[in-house]
Each structure stands twice: as structure tokens, then as C-alpha cells.
MARMIVO-274895 format. One record per residue (C-alpha): residue in one letter; residue number from 1; x, y, z; chain. Coordinates in steps of 0.1 Angstrom, whole numbers. Example, Ala and Ser with C-alpha at 12.3 -4.5 7.8 and 13.67 -1.06 7.14 Angstrom:
% residues 2
PT  resn  resi     px     py     pz  chain
PT     A     1    123    -45     78      A
PT     S     2    137    -11     71      A
***
This chain:
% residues 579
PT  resn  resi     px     py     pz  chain
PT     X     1      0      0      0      A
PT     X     2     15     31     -5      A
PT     X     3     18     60     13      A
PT     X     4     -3     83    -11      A
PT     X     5    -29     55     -4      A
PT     X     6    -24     59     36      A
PT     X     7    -28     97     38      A
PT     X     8    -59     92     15      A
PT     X     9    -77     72     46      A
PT     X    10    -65     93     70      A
PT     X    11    -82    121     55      A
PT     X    12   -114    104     50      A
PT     X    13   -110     93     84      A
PT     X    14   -107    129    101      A
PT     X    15   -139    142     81      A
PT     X    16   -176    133     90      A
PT     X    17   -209    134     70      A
PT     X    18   -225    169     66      A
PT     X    19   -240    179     94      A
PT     X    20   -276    197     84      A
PT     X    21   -291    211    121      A
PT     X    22   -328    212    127      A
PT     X    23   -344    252    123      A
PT     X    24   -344    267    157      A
PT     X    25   -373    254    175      A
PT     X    26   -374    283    200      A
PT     X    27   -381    306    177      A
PT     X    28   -414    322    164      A
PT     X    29   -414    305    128      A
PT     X    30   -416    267    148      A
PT     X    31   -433    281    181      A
PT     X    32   -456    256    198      A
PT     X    33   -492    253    202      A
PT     X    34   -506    285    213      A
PT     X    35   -524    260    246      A
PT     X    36   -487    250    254      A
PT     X    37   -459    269    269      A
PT     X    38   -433    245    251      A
PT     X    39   -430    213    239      A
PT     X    40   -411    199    265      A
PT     X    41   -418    161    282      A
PT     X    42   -437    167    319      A
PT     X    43   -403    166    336      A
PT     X    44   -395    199    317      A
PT     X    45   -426    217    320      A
PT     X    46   -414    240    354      A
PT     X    47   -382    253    333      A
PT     X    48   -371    291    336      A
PT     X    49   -353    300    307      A
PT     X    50   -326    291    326      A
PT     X    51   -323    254    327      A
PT     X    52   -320    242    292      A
PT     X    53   -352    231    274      A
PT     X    54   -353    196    251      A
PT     X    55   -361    228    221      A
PT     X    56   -324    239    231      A
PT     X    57   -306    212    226      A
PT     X    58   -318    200    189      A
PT     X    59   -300    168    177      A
PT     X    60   -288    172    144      A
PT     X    61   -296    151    113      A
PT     X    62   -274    128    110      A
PT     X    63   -277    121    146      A
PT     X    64   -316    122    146      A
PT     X    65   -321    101    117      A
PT     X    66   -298     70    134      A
PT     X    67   -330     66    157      A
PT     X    68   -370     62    149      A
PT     X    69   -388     95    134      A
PT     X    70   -407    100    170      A
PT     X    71   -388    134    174      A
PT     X    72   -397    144    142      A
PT     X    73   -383    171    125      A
PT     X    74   -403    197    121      A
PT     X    75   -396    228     92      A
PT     X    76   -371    226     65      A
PT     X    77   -334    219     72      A
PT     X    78   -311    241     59      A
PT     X    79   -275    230     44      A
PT     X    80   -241    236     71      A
PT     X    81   -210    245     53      A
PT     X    82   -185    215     60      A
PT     X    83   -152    213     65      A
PT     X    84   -145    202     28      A
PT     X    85   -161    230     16      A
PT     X    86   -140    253     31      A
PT     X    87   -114    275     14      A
PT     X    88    -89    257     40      A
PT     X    89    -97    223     30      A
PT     X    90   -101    227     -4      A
PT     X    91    -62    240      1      A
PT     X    92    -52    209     23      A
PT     X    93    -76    175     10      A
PT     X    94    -79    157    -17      A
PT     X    95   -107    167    -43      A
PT     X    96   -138    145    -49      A
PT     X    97   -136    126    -21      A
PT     X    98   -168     96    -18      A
PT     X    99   -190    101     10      A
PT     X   100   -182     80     42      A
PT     X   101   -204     45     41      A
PT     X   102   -207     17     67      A
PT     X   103   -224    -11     68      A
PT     X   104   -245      0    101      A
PT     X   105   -254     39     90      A
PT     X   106   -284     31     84      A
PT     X   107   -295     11    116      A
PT     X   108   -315     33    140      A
PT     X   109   -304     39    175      A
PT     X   110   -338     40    200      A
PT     X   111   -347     62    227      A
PT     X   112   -334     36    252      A
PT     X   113   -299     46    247      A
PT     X   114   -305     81    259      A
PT     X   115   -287     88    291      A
PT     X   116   -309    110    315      A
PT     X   117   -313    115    354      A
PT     X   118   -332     86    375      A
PT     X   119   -364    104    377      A
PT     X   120   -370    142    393      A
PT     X   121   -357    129    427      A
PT     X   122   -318    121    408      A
PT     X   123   -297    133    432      A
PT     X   124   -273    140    409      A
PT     X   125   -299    166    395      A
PT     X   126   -285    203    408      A
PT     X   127   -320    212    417      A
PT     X   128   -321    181    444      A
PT     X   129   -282    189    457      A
PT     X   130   -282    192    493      A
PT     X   131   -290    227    506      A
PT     X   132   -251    229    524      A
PT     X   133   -240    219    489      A
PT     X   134   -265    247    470      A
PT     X   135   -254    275    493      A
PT     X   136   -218    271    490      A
PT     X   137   -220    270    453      A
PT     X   138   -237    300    453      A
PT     X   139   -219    315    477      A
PT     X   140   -188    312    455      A
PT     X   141   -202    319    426      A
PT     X   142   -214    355    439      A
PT     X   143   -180    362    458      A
PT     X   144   -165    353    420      A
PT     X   145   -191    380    410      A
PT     X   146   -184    408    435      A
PT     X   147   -148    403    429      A
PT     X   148   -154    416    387      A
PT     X   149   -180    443    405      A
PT     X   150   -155    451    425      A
PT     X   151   -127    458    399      A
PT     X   152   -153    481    380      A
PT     X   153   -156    507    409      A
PT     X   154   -119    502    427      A
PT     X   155   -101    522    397      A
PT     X   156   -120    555    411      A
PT     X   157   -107    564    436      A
PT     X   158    -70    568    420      A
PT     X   159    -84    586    388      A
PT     X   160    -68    616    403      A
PT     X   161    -31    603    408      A
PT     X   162    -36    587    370      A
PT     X   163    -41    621    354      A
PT     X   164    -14    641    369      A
PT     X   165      9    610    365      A
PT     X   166      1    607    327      A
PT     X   167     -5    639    318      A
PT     X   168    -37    634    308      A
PT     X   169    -73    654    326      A
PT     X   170    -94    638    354      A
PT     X   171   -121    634    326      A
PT     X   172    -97    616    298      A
PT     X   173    -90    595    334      A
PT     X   174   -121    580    340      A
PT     X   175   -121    569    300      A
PT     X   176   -105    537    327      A
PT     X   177   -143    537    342      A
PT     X   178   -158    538    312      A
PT     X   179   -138    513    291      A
PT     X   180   -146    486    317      A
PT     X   181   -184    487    322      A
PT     X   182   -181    490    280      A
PT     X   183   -161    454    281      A
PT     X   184   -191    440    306      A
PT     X   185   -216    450    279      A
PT     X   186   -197    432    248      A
PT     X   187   -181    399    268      A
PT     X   188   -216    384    280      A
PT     X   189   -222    381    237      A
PT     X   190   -191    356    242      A
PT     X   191   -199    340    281      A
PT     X   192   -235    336    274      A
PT     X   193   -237    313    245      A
PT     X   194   -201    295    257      A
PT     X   195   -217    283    290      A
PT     X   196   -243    266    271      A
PT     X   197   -217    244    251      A
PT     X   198   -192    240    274      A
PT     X   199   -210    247    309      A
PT     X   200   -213    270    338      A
PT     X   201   -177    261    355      A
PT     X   202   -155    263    328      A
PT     X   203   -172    292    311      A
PT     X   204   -170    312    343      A
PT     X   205   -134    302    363      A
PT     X   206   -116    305    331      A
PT     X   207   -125    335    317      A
PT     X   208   -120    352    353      A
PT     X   209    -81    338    358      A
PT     X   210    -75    357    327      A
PT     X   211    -89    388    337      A
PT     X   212    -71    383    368      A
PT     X   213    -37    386    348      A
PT     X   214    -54    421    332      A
PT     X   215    -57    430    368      A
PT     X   216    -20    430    376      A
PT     X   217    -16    440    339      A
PT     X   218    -29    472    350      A
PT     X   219    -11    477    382      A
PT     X   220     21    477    362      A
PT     X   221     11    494    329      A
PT     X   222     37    519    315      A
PT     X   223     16    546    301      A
PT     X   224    -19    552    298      A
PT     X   225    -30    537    270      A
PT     X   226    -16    503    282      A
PT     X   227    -40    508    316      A
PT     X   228    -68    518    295      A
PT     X   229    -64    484    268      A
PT     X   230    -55    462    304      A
PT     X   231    -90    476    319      A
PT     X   232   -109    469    286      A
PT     X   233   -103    433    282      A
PT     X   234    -99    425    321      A
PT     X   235   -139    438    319      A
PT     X   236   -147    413    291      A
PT     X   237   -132    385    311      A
PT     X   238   -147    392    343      A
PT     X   239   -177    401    329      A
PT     X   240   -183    364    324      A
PT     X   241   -194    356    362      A
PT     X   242   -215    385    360      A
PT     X   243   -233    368    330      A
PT     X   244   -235    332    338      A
PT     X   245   -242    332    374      A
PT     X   246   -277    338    369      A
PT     X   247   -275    306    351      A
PT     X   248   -263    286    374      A
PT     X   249   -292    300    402      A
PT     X   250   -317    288    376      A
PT     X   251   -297    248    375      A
PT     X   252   -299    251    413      A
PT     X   253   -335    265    419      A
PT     X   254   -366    260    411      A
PT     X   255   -391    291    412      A
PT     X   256   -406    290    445      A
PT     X   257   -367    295    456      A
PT     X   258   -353    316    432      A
PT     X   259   -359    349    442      A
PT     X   260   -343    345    475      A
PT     X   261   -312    334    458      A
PT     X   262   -315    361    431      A
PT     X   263   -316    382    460      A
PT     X   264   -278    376    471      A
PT     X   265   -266    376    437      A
PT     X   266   -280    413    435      A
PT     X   267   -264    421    463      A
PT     X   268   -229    406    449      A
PT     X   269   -235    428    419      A
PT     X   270   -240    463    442      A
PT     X   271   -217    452    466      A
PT     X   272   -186    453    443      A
PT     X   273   -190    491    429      A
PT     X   274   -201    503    468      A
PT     X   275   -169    480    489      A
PT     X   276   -148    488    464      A
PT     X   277   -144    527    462      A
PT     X   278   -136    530    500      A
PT     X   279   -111    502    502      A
PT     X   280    -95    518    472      A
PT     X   281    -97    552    488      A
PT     X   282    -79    538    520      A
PT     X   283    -53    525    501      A
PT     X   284    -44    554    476      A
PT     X   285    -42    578    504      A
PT     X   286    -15    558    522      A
PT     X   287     18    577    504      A
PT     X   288     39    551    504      A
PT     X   289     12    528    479      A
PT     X   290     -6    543    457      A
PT     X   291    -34    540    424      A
PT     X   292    -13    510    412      A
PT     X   293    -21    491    446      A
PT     X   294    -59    493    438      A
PT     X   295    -50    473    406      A
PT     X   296    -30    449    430      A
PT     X   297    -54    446    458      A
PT     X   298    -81    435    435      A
PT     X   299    -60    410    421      A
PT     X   300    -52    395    447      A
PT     X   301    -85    392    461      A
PT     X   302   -100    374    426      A
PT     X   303    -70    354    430      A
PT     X   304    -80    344    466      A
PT     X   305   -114    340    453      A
PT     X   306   -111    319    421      A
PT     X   307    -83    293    441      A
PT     X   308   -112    288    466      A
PT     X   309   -139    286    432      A
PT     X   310   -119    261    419      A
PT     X   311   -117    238    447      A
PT     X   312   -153    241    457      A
PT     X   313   -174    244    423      A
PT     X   314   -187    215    406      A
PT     X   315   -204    220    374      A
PT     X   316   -240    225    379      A
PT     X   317   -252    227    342      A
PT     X   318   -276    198    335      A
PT     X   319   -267    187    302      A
PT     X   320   -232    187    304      A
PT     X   321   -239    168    337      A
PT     X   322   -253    142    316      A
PT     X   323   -227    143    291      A
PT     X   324   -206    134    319      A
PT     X   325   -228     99    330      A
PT     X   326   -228     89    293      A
PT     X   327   -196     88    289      A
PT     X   328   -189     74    327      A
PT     X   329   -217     44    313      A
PT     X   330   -198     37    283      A
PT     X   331   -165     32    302      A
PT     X   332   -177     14    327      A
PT     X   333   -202     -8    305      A
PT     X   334   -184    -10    267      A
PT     X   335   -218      0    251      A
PT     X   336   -206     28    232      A
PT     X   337   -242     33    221      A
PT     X   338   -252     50    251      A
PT     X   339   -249     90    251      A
PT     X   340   -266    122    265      A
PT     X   341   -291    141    244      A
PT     X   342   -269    170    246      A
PT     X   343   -244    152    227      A
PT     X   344   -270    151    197      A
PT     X   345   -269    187    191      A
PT     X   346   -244    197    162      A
PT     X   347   -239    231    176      A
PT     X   348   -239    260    151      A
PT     X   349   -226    294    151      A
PT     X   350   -255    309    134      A
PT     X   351   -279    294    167      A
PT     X   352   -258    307    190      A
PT     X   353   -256    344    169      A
PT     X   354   -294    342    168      A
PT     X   355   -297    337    203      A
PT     X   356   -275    359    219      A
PT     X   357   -273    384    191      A
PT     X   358   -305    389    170      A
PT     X   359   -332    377    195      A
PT     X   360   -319    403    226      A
PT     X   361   -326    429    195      A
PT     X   362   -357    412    187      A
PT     X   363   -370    411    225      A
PT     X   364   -360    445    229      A
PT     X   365   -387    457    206      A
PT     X   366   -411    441    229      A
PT     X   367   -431    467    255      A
PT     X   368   -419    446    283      A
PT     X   369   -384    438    276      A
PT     X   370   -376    474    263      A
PT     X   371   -393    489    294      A
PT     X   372   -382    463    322      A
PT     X   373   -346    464    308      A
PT     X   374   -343    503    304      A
PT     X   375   -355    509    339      A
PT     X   376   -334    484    351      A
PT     X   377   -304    498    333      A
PT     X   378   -312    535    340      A
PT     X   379   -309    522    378      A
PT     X   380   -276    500    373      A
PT     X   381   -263    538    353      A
PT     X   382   -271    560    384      A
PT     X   383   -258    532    409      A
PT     X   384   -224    540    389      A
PT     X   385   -227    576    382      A
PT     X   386   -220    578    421      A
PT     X   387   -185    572    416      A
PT     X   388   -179    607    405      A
PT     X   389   -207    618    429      A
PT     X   390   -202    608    464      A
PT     X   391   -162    623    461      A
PT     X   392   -178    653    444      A
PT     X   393   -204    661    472      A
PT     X   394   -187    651    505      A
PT     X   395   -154    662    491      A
PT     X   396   -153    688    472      A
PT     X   397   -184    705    485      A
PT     X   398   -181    694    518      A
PT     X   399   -144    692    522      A
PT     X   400   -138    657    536      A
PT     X   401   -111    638    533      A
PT     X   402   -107    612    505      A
PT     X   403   -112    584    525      A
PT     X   404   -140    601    547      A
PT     X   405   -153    611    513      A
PT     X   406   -155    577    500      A
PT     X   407   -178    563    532      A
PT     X   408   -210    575    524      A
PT     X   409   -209    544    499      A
PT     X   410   -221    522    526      A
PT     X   411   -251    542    528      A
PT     X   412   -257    525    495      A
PT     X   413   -243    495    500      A
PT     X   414   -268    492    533      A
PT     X   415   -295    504    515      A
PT     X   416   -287    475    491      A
PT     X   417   -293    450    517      A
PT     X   418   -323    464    529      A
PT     X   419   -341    457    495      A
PT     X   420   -325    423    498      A
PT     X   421   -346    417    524      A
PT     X   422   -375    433    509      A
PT     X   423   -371    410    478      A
PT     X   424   -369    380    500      A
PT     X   425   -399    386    520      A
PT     X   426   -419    391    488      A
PT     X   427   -411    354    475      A
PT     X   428   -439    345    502      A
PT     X   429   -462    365    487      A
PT     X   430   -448    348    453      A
PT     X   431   -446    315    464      A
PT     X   432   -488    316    474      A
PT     X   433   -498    325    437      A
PT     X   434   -470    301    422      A
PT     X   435   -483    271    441      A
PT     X   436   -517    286    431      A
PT     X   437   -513    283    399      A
PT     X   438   -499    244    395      A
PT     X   439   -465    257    402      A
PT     X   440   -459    273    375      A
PT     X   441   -446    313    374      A
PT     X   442   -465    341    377      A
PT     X   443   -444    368    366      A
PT     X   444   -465    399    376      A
PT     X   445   -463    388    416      A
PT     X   446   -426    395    411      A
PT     X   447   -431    434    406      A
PT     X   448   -452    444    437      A
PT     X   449   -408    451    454      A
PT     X   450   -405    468    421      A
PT     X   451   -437    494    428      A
PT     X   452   -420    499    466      A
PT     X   453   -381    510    447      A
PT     X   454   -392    533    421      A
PT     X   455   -409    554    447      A
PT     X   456   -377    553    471      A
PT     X   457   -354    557    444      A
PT     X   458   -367    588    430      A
PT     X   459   -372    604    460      A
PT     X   460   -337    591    474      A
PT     X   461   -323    612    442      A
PT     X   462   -339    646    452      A
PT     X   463   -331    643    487      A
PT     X   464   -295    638    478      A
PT     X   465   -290    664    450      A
PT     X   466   -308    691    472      A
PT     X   467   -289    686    507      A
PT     X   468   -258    685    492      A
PT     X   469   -244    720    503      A
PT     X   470   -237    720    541      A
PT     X   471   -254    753    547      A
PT     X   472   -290    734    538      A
PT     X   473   -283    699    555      A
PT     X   474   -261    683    577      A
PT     X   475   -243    651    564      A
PT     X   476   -265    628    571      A
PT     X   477   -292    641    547      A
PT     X   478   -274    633    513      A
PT     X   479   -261    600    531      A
PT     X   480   -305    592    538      A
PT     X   481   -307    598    503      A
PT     X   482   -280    574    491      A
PT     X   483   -291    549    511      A
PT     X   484   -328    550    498      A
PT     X   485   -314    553    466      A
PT     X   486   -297    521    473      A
PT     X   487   -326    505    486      A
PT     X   488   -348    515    457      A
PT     X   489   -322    503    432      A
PT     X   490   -320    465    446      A
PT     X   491   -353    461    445      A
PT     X   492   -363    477    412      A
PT     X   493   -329    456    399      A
PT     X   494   -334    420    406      A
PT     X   495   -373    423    402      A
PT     X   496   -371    433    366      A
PT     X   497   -345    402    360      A
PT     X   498   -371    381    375      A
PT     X   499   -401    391    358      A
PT     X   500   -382    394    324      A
PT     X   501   -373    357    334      A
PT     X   502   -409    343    342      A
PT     X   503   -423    364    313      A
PT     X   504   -400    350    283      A
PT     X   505   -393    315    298      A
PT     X   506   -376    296    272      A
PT     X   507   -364    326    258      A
PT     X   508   -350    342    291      A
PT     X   509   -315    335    282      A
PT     X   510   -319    361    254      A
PT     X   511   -340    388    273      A
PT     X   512   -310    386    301      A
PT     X   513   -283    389    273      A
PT     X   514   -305    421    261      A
PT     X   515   -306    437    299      A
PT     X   516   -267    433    306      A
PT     X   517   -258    445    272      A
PT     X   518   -282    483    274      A
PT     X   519   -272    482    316      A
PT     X   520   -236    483    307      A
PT     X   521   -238    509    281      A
PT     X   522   -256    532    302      A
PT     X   523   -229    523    332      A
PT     X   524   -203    530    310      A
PT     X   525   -219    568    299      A
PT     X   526   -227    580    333      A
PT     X   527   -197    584    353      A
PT     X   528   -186    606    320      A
PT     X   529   -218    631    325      A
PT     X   530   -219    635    363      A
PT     X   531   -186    653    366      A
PT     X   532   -191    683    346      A
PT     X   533   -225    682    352      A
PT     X   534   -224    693    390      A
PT     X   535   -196    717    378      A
PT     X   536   -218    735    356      A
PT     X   537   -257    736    367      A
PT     X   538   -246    725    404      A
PT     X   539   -254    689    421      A
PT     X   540   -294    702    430      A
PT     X   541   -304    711    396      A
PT     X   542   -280    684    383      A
PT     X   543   -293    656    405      A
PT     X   544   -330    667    393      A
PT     X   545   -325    657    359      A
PT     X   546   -318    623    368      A
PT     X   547   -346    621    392      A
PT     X   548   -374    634    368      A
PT     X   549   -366    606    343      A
PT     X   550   -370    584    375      A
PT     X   551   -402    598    384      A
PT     X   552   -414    590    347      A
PT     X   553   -400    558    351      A
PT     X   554   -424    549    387      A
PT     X   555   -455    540    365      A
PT     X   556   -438    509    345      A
PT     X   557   -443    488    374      A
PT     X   558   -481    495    381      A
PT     X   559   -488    495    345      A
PT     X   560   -472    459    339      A
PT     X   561   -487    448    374      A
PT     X   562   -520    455    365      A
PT     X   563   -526    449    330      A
PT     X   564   -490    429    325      A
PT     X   565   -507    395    317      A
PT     X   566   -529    413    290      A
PT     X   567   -497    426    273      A
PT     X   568   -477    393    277      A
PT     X   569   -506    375    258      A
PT     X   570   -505    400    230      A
PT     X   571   -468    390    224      A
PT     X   572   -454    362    204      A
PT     X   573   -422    362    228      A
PT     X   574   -442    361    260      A
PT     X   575   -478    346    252      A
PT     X   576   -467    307    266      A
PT     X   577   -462    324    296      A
PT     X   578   -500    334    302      A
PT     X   579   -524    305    311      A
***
């Protein structure tokens, strides 16, 4: 045989059949019956959006046709590109090439070689770990998350020893700010789709040890355009745990116990920005340290973080779970028939586009996504315009000290907590009309926390603007005002990701994707505005503006409380979750 002959069969070896994936069956053009939320077996039927959905996780053709035609396949099937018909391979194969035969391609595999948990009660299911196990996981996985918060906020309080040390002006300094909350708005298009494939541990830790090296990158960049390209893609890295951890609260809870959970991952995301400043502050006004040792500091602490992640996190996503068993079976049991569902679907870069591109575009057109997710945004923008601020009105107003001027951050960070525990005592309340309704959501029992913040956090806006000046308040006015402010923002923030959850269901994962991309964009803006703002029209009359358009904002929630379900019916995103 010769060696021409050899290379021949290796390269038919390395190529497979074309793979031609099913239409996306999540999508309007292959929707389900208008009487059925989805098309999912009964196991399936309590699913958030979060936990993957048999329509997510399409086996391709190839795959589906080597067992019986149950599945079906609805819609056309579109033609994948393969490998051969690539410019590369044309470059590197052989032309006319036969297509692969063997004598068992056409025997059908059946159903009974699908690997699945042992019934609902699988204690290898992530919904059925035990509670010690469920806490610590997301314990870690919000520590993970206020550690990426954290390195957002902890560049502000040096911004001043960056300009005069490159030359450049305090407004050209917060560009470092701004460049990182723009990096949290782009790397969830990458985390997002890549913890679906791959799963929530891998698309998570990894991402965040390399944005722990853009940490320390920073700390010892050379000029300023290396600290402003170190804080850009150290945000898209870290923004991953920021993205995904949601996720993994949806593989660990059902509904009834979600919102308490959602509740501390809120507070991981407003604990970051609110911590961070005054640690920073303590540690740039000690002489012999410095701006650099923020950068540092918070790399160390992700570092602390992410060794105890690592040690501690299983992966909680359920079909790469399954994966897992299947292949553990066919180790263990030589039938190499036996393999996950998961493993069916031919994953395509054009699903994963539509899903995490297109669709967030699509849902944003919607009444409730647009609405939910711009109030929700214009919150998470304020919350971060307070960086420039607090320092603004307790220091340079009020003459305190940098550190001093940094405290009244707790105010906010207190605040926070309070609507923590606001959130959490409405999942009673939420729990009665979920159990009501055959356990199944009822996303307009989420906003009642909602109606409570828009209130507090328009008034908390006024209150701080207009006792700014020491000769109309003392200090503890502004610092009332942050902290309703605070209060109002938790609440209003993790009950619009809830109700956007419960109202799209299967599609939640795109309607998240749409609410952290327009959040981080109006992050990133803010902190440039507020600066010469109160240096021009004063922190009153500039303070004002921002809490008119939260006083138009107050009557989204009532309006989608009351009439919410009539809306959600009227849209093809959100009508399987009315009943």
C-alpha cells in the first residue's frame, strides 16, 4: 500500500458526513401550540429559561435520523458548510472525495440509549443537591461575582493620581471607568452562548483567571493607554461571572426558591461598585502605595477567590452533567451506544448568533423587555454615576477627606441590603400564587418590590442632589438619600430580572443577554456626565435631571402589574407564559 494511499484514509478518516441542524425550534417561525408553553416532556414543564429546554438542545440530522422518526423534524433543514467546503480544505484535501459508508449507518439507534437522570428525585440533578451543597455553590459563585463588581468601581478612587501621572485630565482618566463597564456590555455576547456548550464552570473560572492577569496587567502598565487596553479586556473576562451566574441559580433552583437566591446575587453585583471605592480610597491615600495598589489589591483578592472557586465548584449545568454519565456508562459498561441528548446537538454558530445576538434585538422591541430592561439599566447607570458623585459632594463640597469622602458608599451598600430583604420577604407573597397556579410562574407577583423602589429611588435622588451643600443639610441628609437610593435600586434591579425571566421562559437567556448589554452601556456613559455636570448647573439642579426621568420611570411597574398578563398575551415572545 502506498503512502499516497495511507494519507488518502486518514483524511477520510478525520472528516464526517454533513452535518444539516434542525431550524431553531425556540423561535417564532416553529413556536408551539398556542395552549402549550413548550413542547417539553412533563419533567420539563417547570423550566425558567434558565435550565436548558429539550427545544435547546436540537440533535442534528445525521444524529436524529440514526433513531425512529418520533422526534420528528419539524420545518425545513437548511445546508451547514463542512469542513471540505472550506477554502482551508479545499487547500489541504484531496478533491472528490466519496462520502463515508458503513455497513451499520443506516441502523436506527432507539430512545433507550439516551442517558438522562433517574427520575425528578436524581440526586445528581442540581435542583435536588443538598441545601449545604446549593449555598456554598452560590456562595462562591457571587464572591466570584463581587470580585469583577469590585474591579469596575476600585479604579475610582486613583483617577486623580492617574491624570497628573500621565499627563492626561481627570475626565480623559475616567475613560478607565468607562472602558470597563463597555467590556461588561460586549463579553456576555461571548460567556453567554459558551456556558451553554461548554457549561457554567468552565465558562465562568476560566475567563475570570485571565482577567485576573489584566488586573495586575494594569497595576504595572507603563503609560496610559496600556491601563486603558488592560482595563478593557480585564472587563470582558470578568464580565463572564456576571453573565453566567444567573444561570447557574436557575440549575440550582426552582421558582418557589429563586428569588431569594437572586436576592444575594444582587447584592454581589452592588456590593462590588459600593466596597470597592472605599477600600481603594484607604489604600491610595496611604503615600507610600498608591493608584497601582488598587489594581493589586483587587487582584489579589480574585485570586483568593477563584483558588477557593476552583476547589469548591462542581459544574451544575444539567446537560453537560449528563454528558458526563454517558460517557462514565460507556466506560464502565463498553456499550458505546449509550450517550446524553446534549451530545445530539451539532452546535452552530448561526444558533448561537441568533440567540445571543438577534433575538436580545428582537425582544428588545417588545413593551416589556424594552421597558423592564431600560428601567433596570437606568438604575444599574445611576448606581455607577455615584463614583464621580459621592467624592464630588462630600469632598469637594463638603471638604472631607478622600477616605471620609469615600464612606458614604455604605449608605448605599446598606440600602442595598435592605431591598435584599424586601425581595426576599416578597417570595412568600410569590410563592402563594405560584403554588396557586400548578407551580408554574407568575411573573407579575414579582413586581409588587418593584412598585416599593421606584418610589424610594426617585425620591432618594432629590433628597441627595438638594442637601448637598452643608449650609441646607447636615451630612447625614445626602447620606438618607444614598441609602434609599440604594434601597430602591436592589429592589427595582433583581425584580425586573425576574419578571423578564418568568415572562419569556424559554427565551430568558436572550432577554438577560438584552438587559446586561443596554445596563452596561448606560454604566459606562454615566460616570462621564456627572462630573461636569455638577460643575456646571450645580449637584441640586443636576441631581433633578436624573430624578425626573426616575419619576417618569415609577409607573412601568403598576402599568405591567395590572394589565402585565394582557400585554404578555398579545406577544409572540411572551404569550406561553400566560395560562
Amino acid at each position: 500500500m502506498s503512502i499516497t494511499d495511507d494519507d488518502d484514509k486518514s483524511e477520510r478518516s478525520r472528516r464526517g458526513p454533513l452535518r444539516t441542524p434542525v431550524p431553531d425550534a425556540d423561535s417564532p417561525a416553529t413556536e408551539p401550540d398556542s395552549d402549550s408553553s413548550c413542547e417539553c416532556p412533563p419533567s420539563e414543564k417547570d423550566h425558567d429559561g434558565h435550565r436548558p429546554c429539550t427545544l435547546d438542545t436540537r440533535p442534528s440530522q445525521i444524529r436524529a435520523s440514526g433513531r425512529d422518526g418520533s422526534d420528528g423534524l419539524s420545518g425545513p433543514i437548511s445546508r451547514t458548510v463542512s469542513r471540505r467546503d472550506t477554502v482551508l480544505s479545499r487547500i489541504r484535501s484531496r478533491p472528490e472525495v466519496p462520502p463515508f459508508r458503513h455497513p451499520l449507518a443506516k441502523v436506527k439507534t432507539g430512545h433507550e440509549y439516551l442517558v438522562d437522570f433517574d427520575g425528578p428525585d436524581d440526586p445528581y440533578r442540581p435542583v435536588n443537591w443538598p441545601r449545604h451543597k446549593k449555598v456554598v455553590t452560590t456562595l462562591l459563585y457571587g464572591l466570584v461575582t463581587m470580585t469583577a463588581t469590585w474591579a469596575s468601581s476600585s479604579y475610582s478612587a486613583g483617577t486623580m493620581q492617574i491624570a497628573e501621572q500621565f499627563g492626561v485630565g481627570r475626565q480623559t482618566a475616567t475613560l478607565g471607568t468607562t472602558l470597563f463597564l463597555l467590556g461588561f456590555g460586549i463579553g456576555p455576547l461571548i460567556w453567554a452562548p459558551l456556558s451553554e456548550v461548554y457549561g457554567r464552570r468552565v465558562a465562568v473560572l476560566t475567563p475570570m483567571f485571565i482577567s485576573i492577569c489584566f488586573s495586575f496587567g494594569s497595576a504595572t502598565a507603563k503609560d496610559f493607554q496600556t491601563l486603558m487596553l488592560t482595563r478593557f479586556w480585564g472587563a470582558i473576562f470578568a464580565s463572564a461571572p456576571v453573565t453566567n451566574t444567573g444561570g447557574v441559580l436557575g440549575d440550582l433552583f426552582t421558582p418557589a426558591y429563586r428569588g431569594i437566591a437572586m436576592a444575594g446575587y444582587a447584592m454581589a453585583v452592588v456590593g462590588g461598585p459600593t466596597v470597592g471605592p472605599i477600600v481603594s480610597a484607604a489604600v491610595v491615600a496611604q503615600p507610600n502605595l498608591g493608584w497601582r495598589w488598587t489594581e493589586y489589591t483587587t487582584g489579589m483578592l480574585q485570586s483568593v477567590v477563584l483558588v477557593l472557586a476552583v476547589i469548591f465548584i462542581d459544574e451544575s449545568y444539567p446537560p453537560r452533567l449528563l454528558v458526563t454519565k454517558a460517557r462514565q456508562l460507556r466506560l464502565e459498561t463498553g456499550n458505546w451506544a449509550l450517550h446524553a441528548k446534549f451530545e445530539e446537538w451539532d452546535v452552530s454558530i448561526m444558533e448561537l448568533a441568533r440567540k445571543f445576538l438577534i433575538r436580545p434585538l428582537q425582544l428588545l422591541c417588545t413593551p416589556i423587555c424594552f421597558l423592564i430592561a431600560l428601567y433596570a439599566s437606568f438604575c444599574y447607570g445611576i448606581l455607577y454615576m455615584q463614583l464621580g458623585a459621592v467624592p464630588i459632594i462630600f469632598g469637594e463640597i463638603r471638604g472631607w477627606t478622600l477616605l471620609s469622602s469615600e464612606l458614604p458608599f455604605l449608605a448605599i451598600c446598606l440600602g442595598s441590603l435592605t431591598g435584599a430583604v424586601i425581595n426576599m420577604s416578597n417570595q412568600l407573597y410569590y410563592n402563594k400564587a405560584y403554588h396557586a397556579s400548578g407551580d408554574r410562574p407568575v411573573p407579575e407577583k414579582r413586581l409588587p418590590p418593584m412598585m416599593l423602589g421606584s418610589v424610594l429611588f426617585a425620591v432618594g435622588q432629590f433628597i441627595t442632589g438638594w442637601t448637598a451643600e452643608p449650609t441646607v443639610a447636615p451630612w447625614i441628609a445626602p447620606v438618607i438619600g444614598l441609602y434609599l437610593a440604594g434601597c430602591g435600586f436592589n429592589t427595582i434591579f433583581q425584580a425586573a430580572l425576574n419578571y423578564l425571566v418568568d415572562t419569556f421562559q424559554m427565551y430568558a437567556a436572550s432577554a438577560v443577554a438584552a438587559n446586561t448589554f443596554l445596563r452596561s452601556c448606560f454604566a459606562a456613559a454615566f460616570p462621564l456626565v456627572v462630573t461636569p455636570l455638577y460643575h456646571n448647573i450645580g449637584v441640586g439642579p443636576g441631581s433633578s435631571i436624573f430624578a425626573g426621568f426616575a419619576c417618569l420611570l415609577i409607573p412601568v411597574p403598576f402599568v405591567f402589574y395590572f394589565f402585565g398578563r394582557r400585554i404578555r398575551a398579545a406577544n409572540k415572545w411572551s404569550k406561553h407564559s400566560v395560562f
